[in-house]
ZAMARGU-4260 file (C-alpha; in steps of 0.2 Angstrom, whole numbers, plus 5000, padded with zeros to 4 digits):
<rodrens>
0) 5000/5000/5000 | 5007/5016/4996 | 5009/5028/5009 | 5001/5048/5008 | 5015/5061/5000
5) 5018/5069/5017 | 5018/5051/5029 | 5032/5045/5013 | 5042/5060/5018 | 5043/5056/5034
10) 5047/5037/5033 | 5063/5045/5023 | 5070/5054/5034 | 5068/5038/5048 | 5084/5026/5049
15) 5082/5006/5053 | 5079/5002/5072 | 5075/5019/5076 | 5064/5018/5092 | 5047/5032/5086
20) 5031/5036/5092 | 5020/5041/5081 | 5006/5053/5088 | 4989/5053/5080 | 4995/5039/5071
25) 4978/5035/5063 | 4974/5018/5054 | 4993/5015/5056 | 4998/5015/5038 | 5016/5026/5043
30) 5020/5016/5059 | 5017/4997/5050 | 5027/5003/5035 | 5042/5009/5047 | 5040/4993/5057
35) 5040/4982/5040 | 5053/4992/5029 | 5064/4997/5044 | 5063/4986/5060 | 5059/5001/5070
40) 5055/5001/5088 | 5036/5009/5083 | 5026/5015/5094 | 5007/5022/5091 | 4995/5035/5104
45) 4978/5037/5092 | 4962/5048/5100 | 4951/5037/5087 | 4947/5019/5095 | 4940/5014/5078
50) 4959/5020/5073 | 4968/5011/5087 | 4956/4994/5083 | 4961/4995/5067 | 4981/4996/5072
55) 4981/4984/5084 | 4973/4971/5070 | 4988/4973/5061 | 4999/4969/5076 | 5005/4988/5081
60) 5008/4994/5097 | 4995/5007/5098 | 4985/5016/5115 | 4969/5027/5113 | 4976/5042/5119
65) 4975/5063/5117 | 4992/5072/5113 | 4984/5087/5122 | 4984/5079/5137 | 4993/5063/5136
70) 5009/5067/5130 | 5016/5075/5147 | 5016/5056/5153 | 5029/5051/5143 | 5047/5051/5150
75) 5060/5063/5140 | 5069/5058/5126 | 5064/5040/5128 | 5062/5041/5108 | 5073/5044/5095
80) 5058/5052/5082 | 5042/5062/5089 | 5031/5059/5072 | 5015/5071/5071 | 5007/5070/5055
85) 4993/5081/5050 | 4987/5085/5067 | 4995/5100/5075 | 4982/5112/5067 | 4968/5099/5077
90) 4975/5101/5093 | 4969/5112/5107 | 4986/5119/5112 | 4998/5115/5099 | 5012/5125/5106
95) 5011/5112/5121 | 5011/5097/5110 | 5025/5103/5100 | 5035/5106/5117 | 5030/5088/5122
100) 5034/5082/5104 | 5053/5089/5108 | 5054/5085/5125 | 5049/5065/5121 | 5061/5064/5106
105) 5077/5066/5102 | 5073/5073/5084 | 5051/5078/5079 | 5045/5075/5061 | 5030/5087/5061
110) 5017/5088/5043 | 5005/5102/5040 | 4993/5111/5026 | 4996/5128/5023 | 4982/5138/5025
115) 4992/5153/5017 | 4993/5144/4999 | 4986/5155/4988 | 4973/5144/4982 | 4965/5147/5000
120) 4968/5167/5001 | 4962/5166/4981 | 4947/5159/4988 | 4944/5168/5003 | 4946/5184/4994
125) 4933/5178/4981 | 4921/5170/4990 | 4920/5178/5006 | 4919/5160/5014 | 4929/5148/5023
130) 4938/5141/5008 | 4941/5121/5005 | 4953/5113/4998 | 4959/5096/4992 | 4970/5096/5012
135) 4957/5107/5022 | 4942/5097/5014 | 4928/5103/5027 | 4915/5116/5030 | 4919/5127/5043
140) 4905/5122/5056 | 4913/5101/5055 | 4932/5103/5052 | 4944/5096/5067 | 4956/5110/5061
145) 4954/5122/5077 | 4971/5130/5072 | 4973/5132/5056 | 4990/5141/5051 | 5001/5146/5037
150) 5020/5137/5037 | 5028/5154/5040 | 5015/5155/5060 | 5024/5135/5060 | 5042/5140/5058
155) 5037/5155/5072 | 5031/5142/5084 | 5045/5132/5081 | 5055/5148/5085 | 5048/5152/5099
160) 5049/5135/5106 | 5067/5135/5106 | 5070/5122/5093 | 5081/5121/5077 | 5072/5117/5059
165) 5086/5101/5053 | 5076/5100/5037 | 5060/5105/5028 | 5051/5098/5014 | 5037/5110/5004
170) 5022/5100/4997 | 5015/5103/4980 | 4996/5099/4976 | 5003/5085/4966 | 5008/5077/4980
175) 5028/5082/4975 | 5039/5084/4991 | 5054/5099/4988 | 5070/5103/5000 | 5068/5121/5004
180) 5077/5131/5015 | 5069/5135/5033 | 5072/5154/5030 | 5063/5157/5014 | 5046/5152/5025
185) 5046/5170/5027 | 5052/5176/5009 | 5036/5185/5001 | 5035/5171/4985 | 5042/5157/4996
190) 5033/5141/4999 | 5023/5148/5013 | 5014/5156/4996 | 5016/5141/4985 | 5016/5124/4996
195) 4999/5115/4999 | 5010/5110/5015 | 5026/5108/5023 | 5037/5093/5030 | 5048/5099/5044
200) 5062/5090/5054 | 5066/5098/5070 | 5077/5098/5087 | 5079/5107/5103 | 5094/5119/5102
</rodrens>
Protein backbone atom coordinates (compact mmCIF):
# COMPACT_ATOMS: atom_id res chain seq x y z
CA UNK A 1 0.00 0.00 0.00
CA UNK A 2 1.37 3.30 -0.79
CA UNK A 3 1.86 5.67 1.80
CA UNK A 4 0.21 9.68 1.59
CA UNK A 5 3.04 12.22 0.06
CA UNK A 6 3.64 13.79 3.50
CA UNK A 7 3.57 10.16 5.73
CA UNK A 8 6.42 8.93 2.63
CA UNK A 9 8.42 12.04 3.51
CA UNK A 10 8.55 11.13 6.83
CA UNK A 11 9.40 7.38 6.67
CA UNK A 12 12.58 8.92 4.51
CA UNK A 13 13.93 10.71 6.85
CA UNK A 14 13.57 7.61 9.70
CA UNK A 15 16.78 5.20 9.79
CA UNK A 16 16.44 1.17 10.60
CA UNK A 17 15.79 0.44 14.48
CA UNK A 18 15.05 3.88 15.14
CA UNK A 19 12.72 3.67 18.43
CA UNK A 20 9.36 6.37 17.10
CA UNK A 21 6.29 7.29 18.49
CA UNK A 22 3.92 8.27 16.22
CA UNK A 23 1.18 10.63 17.69
CA UNK A 24 -2.23 10.62 15.98
CA UNK A 25 -1.02 7.88 14.11
CA UNK A 26 -4.48 7.04 12.63
CA UNK A 27 -5.15 3.69 10.72
CA UNK A 28 -1.47 3.01 11.20
CA UNK A 29 -0.41 2.99 7.64
CA UNK A 30 3.20 5.22 8.53
CA UNK A 31 3.95 3.19 11.79
CA UNK A 32 3.38 -0.52 10.10
CA UNK A 33 5.36 0.68 6.91
CA UNK A 34 8.35 1.75 9.36
CA UNK A 35 7.99 -1.34 11.34
CA UNK A 36 7.97 -3.60 8.01
CA UNK A 37 10.57 -1.68 5.73
CA UNK A 38 12.73 -0.54 8.85
CA UNK A 39 12.66 -2.85 12.04
CA UNK A 40 11.72 0.21 14.02
CA UNK A 41 11.01 0.25 17.63
CA UNK A 42 7.14 1.81 16.58
CA UNK A 43 5.16 3.01 18.87
CA UNK A 44 1.48 4.42 18.15
CA UNK A 45 -1.01 7.07 20.72
CA UNK A 46 -4.42 7.49 18.44
CA UNK A 47 -7.58 9.58 19.98
CA UNK A 48 -9.83 7.49 17.44
CA UNK A 49 -10.67 3.77 18.95
CA UNK A 50 -11.93 2.70 15.54
CA UNK A 51 -8.19 3.93 14.62
CA UNK A 52 -6.43 2.16 17.44
CA UNK A 53 -8.78 -1.16 16.57
CA UNK A 54 -7.77 -0.95 13.47
CA UNK A 55 -3.81 -0.88 14.40
CA UNK A 56 -3.80 -3.24 16.88
CA UNK A 57 -5.37 -5.84 14.04
CA UNK A 58 -2.34 -5.36 12.22
CA UNK A 59 -0.27 -6.14 15.23
CA UNK A 60 1.00 -2.37 16.20
CA UNK A 61 1.60 -1.15 19.40
CA UNK A 62 -1.00 1.46 19.62
CA UNK A 63 -2.92 3.17 23.01
CA UNK A 64 -6.16 5.41 22.52
CA UNK A 65 -4.84 8.40 23.89
CA UNK A 66 -4.92 12.62 23.36
CA UNK A 67 -1.69 14.35 22.63
CA UNK A 68 -3.12 17.46 24.38
CA UNK A 69 -3.25 15.81 27.43
CA UNK A 70 -1.37 12.61 27.29
CA UNK A 71 1.72 13.47 25.98
CA UNK A 72 3.14 14.98 29.47
CA UNK A 73 3.14 11.14 30.65
CA UNK A 74 5.89 10.14 28.68
CA UNK A 75 9.42 10.13 29.99
CA UNK A 76 11.96 12.51 28.09
CA UNK A 77 13.83 11.53 25.22
CA UNK A 78 12.74 7.99 25.60
CA UNK A 79 12.41 8.25 21.63
CA UNK A 80 14.62 8.71 19.07
CA UNK A 81 11.60 10.47 16.38
CA UNK A 82 8.40 12.33 17.76
CA UNK A 83 6.14 11.85 14.48
CA UNK A 84 2.95 14.14 14.24
CA UNK A 85 1.31 13.99 10.93
CA UNK A 86 -1.31 16.21 9.96
CA UNK A 87 -2.52 16.92 13.43
CA UNK A 88 -1.02 19.99 15.08
CA UNK A 89 -3.55 22.37 13.42
CA UNK A 90 -6.30 19.71 15.34
CA UNK A 91 -4.93 20.15 18.67
CA UNK A 92 -6.16 22.39 21.45
CA UNK A 93 -2.75 23.85 22.49
CA UNK A 94 -0.49 23.04 19.73
CA UNK A 95 2.46 25.00 21.25
CA UNK A 96 2.21 22.46 24.18
CA UNK A 97 2.29 19.41 21.99
CA UNK A 98 5.06 20.63 20.09
CA UNK A 99 7.01 21.16 23.45
CA UNK A 100 5.91 17.54 24.36
CA UNK A 101 6.82 16.34 20.88
CA UNK A 102 10.69 17.88 21.61
CA UNK A 103 10.82 16.96 25.07
CA UNK A 104 9.73 13.06 24.25
CA UNK A 105 12.12 12.71 21.14
CA UNK A 106 15.48 13.30 20.32
CA UNK A 107 14.52 14.63 16.84
CA UNK A 108 10.22 15.59 15.89
CA UNK A 109 8.97 14.90 12.16
CA UNK A 110 6.08 17.39 12.14
CA UNK A 111 3.36 17.55 8.58
CA UNK A 112 0.91 20.34 8.02
CA UNK A 113 -1.40 22.23 5.27
CA UNK A 114 -0.74 25.53 4.69
CA UNK A 115 -3.67 27.61 5.04
CA UNK A 116 -1.50 30.70 3.41
CA UNK A 117 -1.44 28.81 -0.13
CA UNK A 118 -2.80 31.04 -2.35
CA UNK A 119 -5.37 28.83 -3.66
CA UNK A 120 -7.09 29.36 0.02
CA UNK A 121 -6.36 33.45 0.10
CA UNK A 122 -7.64 33.24 -3.82
CA UNK A 123 -10.66 31.78 -2.47
CA UNK A 124 -11.19 33.65 0.60
CA UNK A 125 -10.80 36.80 -1.24
CA UNK A 126 -13.31 35.58 -3.81
CA UNK A 127 -15.75 33.92 -1.94
CA UNK A 128 -15.93 35.69 1.18
CA UNK A 129 -16.16 32.01 2.80
CA UNK A 130 -14.26 29.67 4.70
CA UNK A 131 -12.33 28.11 1.60
CA UNK A 132 -11.88 24.12 1.03
CA UNK A 133 -9.33 22.50 -0.49
CA UNK A 134 -8.10 19.11 -1.65
CA UNK A 135 -5.96 19.24 2.35
CA UNK A 136 -8.61 21.45 4.45
CA UNK A 137 -11.54 19.34 2.79
CA UNK A 138 -14.45 20.55 5.45
CA UNK A 139 -16.94 23.26 5.95
CA UNK A 140 -16.29 25.34 8.53
CA UNK A 141 -19.02 24.40 11.28
CA UNK A 142 -17.36 20.29 11.06
CA UNK A 143 -13.68 20.62 10.41
CA UNK A 144 -11.27 19.10 13.39
CA UNK A 145 -8.87 22.05 12.25
CA UNK A 146 -9.16 24.39 15.35
CA UNK A 147 -5.81 25.91 14.47
CA UNK A 148 -5.36 26.33 11.22
CA UNK A 149 -2.04 28.15 10.27
CA UNK A 150 0.16 29.15 7.48
CA UNK A 151 3.90 27.42 7.47
CA UNK A 152 5.70 30.89 8.06
CA UNK A 153 3.04 31.05 12.01
CA UNK A 154 4.73 27.01 12.05
CA UNK A 155 8.43 27.96 11.52
CA UNK A 156 7.48 30.90 14.39
CA UNK A 157 6.26 28.49 16.72
CA UNK A 158 8.92 26.31 16.14
CA UNK A 159 11.00 29.55 16.99
CA UNK A 160 9.62 30.41 19.76
CA UNK A 161 9.71 26.95 21.13
CA UNK A 162 13.49 26.98 21.12
CA UNK A 163 14.06 24.45 18.56
CA UNK A 164 16.24 24.27 15.36
CA UNK A 165 14.36 23.39 11.90
CA UNK A 166 17.20 20.21 10.70
CA UNK A 167 15.16 20.09 7.42
CA UNK A 168 12.06 21.01 5.52
CA UNK A 169 10.16 19.60 2.82
CA UNK A 170 7.37 21.98 0.77
CA UNK A 171 4.42 19.94 -0.54
CA UNK A 172 2.93 20.64 -4.01
CA UNK A 173 -0.74 19.77 -4.88
CA UNK A 174 0.51 17.07 -6.85
CA UNK A 175 1.66 15.41 -4.04
CA UNK A 176 5.60 16.31 -5.04
CA UNK A 177 7.73 16.79 -1.87
CA UNK A 178 10.81 19.73 -2.37
CA UNK A 179 13.97 20.63 0.05
CA UNK A 180 13.59 24.28 0.89
CA UNK A 181 15.42 26.29 3.07
CA UNK A 182 13.85 27.02 6.66
CA UNK A 183 14.38 30.72 6.00
CA UNK A 184 12.50 31.42 2.83
CA UNK A 185 9.18 30.39 4.91
CA UNK A 186 9.10 33.92 5.33
CA UNK A 187 10.31 35.14 1.79
CA UNK A 188 7.12 36.91 0.27
CA UNK A 189 6.92 34.23 -2.93
CA UNK A 190 8.41 31.47 -0.78
CA UNK A 191 6.67 28.10 -0.29
CA UNK A 192 4.60 29.65 2.58
CA UNK A 193 2.70 31.14 -0.71
CA UNK A 194 3.19 28.29 -3.05
CA UNK A 195 3.19 24.72 -0.85
CA UNK A 196 -0.19 22.97 -0.16
CA UNK A 197 2.00 21.94 3.07
CA UNK A 198 5.19 21.63 4.55
CA UNK A 199 7.42 18.57 6.08
CA UNK A 200 9.57 19.79 8.84
CA UNK A 201 12.37 18.00 10.86
CA UNK A 202 13.16 19.61 14.10
CA UNK A 203 15.31 19.55 17.50
CA UNK A 204 15.76 21.34 20.51
CA UNK A 205 18.73 23.77 20.40
Amino acid sequence: MSLRPDLAAIAEMIPPGARVLDVGCGDGALLEHLVRTKNVDGRGIELSQQNVNACVSRGLAVVQGDADTDLAEYPSQVFDFAILSQTIQATEQPAKVLADLLRIGRQAAVSLPNFGHWKVRLSLAASGQMPRTKTLDYHWYDTPNIHLCTLADFVGLVETSGAVIDRALALSDRGATKPVRPTSFGEWAGPNLFAEGAIFLLRKA
